[in-house]
N, C-alpha and C positions, 0 to 999 in steps of 0.2 A: 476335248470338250470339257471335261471336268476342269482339269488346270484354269481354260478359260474363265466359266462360274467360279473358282475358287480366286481367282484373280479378284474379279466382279466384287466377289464376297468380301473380300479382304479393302478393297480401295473402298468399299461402301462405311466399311466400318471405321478406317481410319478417317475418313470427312464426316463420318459422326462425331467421333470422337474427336477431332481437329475441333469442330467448333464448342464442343464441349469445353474446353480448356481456354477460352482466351480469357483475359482478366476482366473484373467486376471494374465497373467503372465507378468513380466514390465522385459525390458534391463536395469540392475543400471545404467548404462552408456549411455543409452539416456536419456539427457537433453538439453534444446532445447538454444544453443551457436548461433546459427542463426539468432538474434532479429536484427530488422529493424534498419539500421545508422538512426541516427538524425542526425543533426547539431548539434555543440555541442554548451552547456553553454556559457556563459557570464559568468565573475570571478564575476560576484554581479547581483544577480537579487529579484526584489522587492518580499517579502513574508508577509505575516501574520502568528506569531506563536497561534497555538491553545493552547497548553499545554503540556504538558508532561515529562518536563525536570526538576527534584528537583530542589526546591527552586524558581520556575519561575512560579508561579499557574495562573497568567493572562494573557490573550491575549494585542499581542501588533504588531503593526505595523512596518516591518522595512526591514534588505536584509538577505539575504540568501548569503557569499562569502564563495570562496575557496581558503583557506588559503594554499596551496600546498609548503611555504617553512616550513611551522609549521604541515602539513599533520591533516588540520583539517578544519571542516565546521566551519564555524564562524556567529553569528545572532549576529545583531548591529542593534540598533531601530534608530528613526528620526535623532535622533543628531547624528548618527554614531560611539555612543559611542558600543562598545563592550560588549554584554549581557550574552552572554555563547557560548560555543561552542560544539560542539562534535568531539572529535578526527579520524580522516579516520579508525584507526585502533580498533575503539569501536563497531564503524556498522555494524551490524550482520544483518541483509534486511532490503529492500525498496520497496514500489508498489508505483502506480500512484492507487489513489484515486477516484472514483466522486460520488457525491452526491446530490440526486435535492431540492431543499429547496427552501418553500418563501422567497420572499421579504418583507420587512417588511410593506412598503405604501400596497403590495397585502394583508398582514393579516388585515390591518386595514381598508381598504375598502371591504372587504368579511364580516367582522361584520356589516356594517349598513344595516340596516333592511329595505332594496330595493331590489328590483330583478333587480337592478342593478350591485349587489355584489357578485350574482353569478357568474357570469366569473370571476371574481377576484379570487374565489377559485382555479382553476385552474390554474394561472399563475403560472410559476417553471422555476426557474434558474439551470443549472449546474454549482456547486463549486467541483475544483477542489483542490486536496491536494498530498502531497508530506507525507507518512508514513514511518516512521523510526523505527526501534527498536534498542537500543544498548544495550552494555557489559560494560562498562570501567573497564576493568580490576587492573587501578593504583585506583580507587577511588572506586571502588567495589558499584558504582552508577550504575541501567540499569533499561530503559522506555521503553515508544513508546510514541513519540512524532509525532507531524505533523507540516506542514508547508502549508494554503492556496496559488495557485499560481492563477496569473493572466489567465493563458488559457491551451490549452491543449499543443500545441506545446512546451512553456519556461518548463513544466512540465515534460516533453517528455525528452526536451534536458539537463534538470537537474536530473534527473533520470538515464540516461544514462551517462554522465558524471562523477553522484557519483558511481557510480558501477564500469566504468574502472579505478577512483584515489582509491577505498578499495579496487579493488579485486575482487568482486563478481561476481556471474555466474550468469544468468537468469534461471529461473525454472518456463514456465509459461508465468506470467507475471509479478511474483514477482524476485526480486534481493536476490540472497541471500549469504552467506559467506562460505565458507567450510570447516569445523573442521580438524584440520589437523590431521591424523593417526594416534593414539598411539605405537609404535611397541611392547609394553609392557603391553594388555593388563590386 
């Protein structure tokens, strides 16, 4: 008699839990078109490139422009000279970035050997970043690069800005491109 009920008990909970488990059904067609206005962009605004872009392996200090008669981002370091770009029509997504990371004065007074140094572990900044990935199609180049911005906001309205000059949708809170339709598959 027991085995029985315990049968009973066991099949009752597995067809709970069976229908628990089957998958969410999604609308293809909800995607979320409704992201917050920014202000938009500045045609140049100050960035740090991290890496990402062949040929370009170190970090360097410089702007972030959009070059809208050439349909392309443009990175030009101190001297304004022109570093590389990437074409509007390469960008296949974007997100807004953050990351908390020490300082460096905080790493190096967390090592001295005071219990003074303990709160020093603790101090944490947010770095913000600008993530790209692209295609170039003509030079059969594609990364993911980043760009550090100054704050949340320039990061906001540079973000939003590159997604209404390529094109892209928002999904989330990523940017992203949409493959156009083969009709021949």
């Amino acid at each position: 008699m027991k085995v029985l009920v315990l049968l009973l008990l066991l099949a009752a909970m597995t067809a709970v839990n069976a229908n628990a488990q089957r998958p969410r059904t999604v609308d293809p067609g909800a995607t979320n078109t409704t992201a917050p206005k920014v202000a938009p962009a500045p045609p140049t605004v100050k960035a740090k490139y991290e890496g990402g872009v062949f040929g370009h392996n170190s970090t360097m200090e410089g702007t972030l422009t959009f070059d809208d008669n050439g349909d392309r981002l443009v990175f030009k370091n101190k001297q304004q000279k022109e570093v590389f770009f990437i074409p509007y029509s390469a960008v296949t997504s974007a997100f807004a970035d953050t990351q908390k990371r020490q300082p460096a004065a905080a790493t190096v007074a967390s090592s001295v050997p005071l219990i003074y140094a303990l709160p020093a572990k603790f101090i944490k900044t947010k770095v913000r970043y600008l993530t790209l990935n692209f295609n170039d199609l003509d030079t059969h180049v594609s990364g993911i690069t980043s760009f550090r911005m100054e704050n949340k906001e320039i990061l906001a309205s540079v973000l939003q800005t590159l997604a209404e000059k390529t094109g892209m949708v928002a999904r989330g809170e990523v940017y992203i491109k949409k493959r156009p339709i083969d009709p021949n598959p």
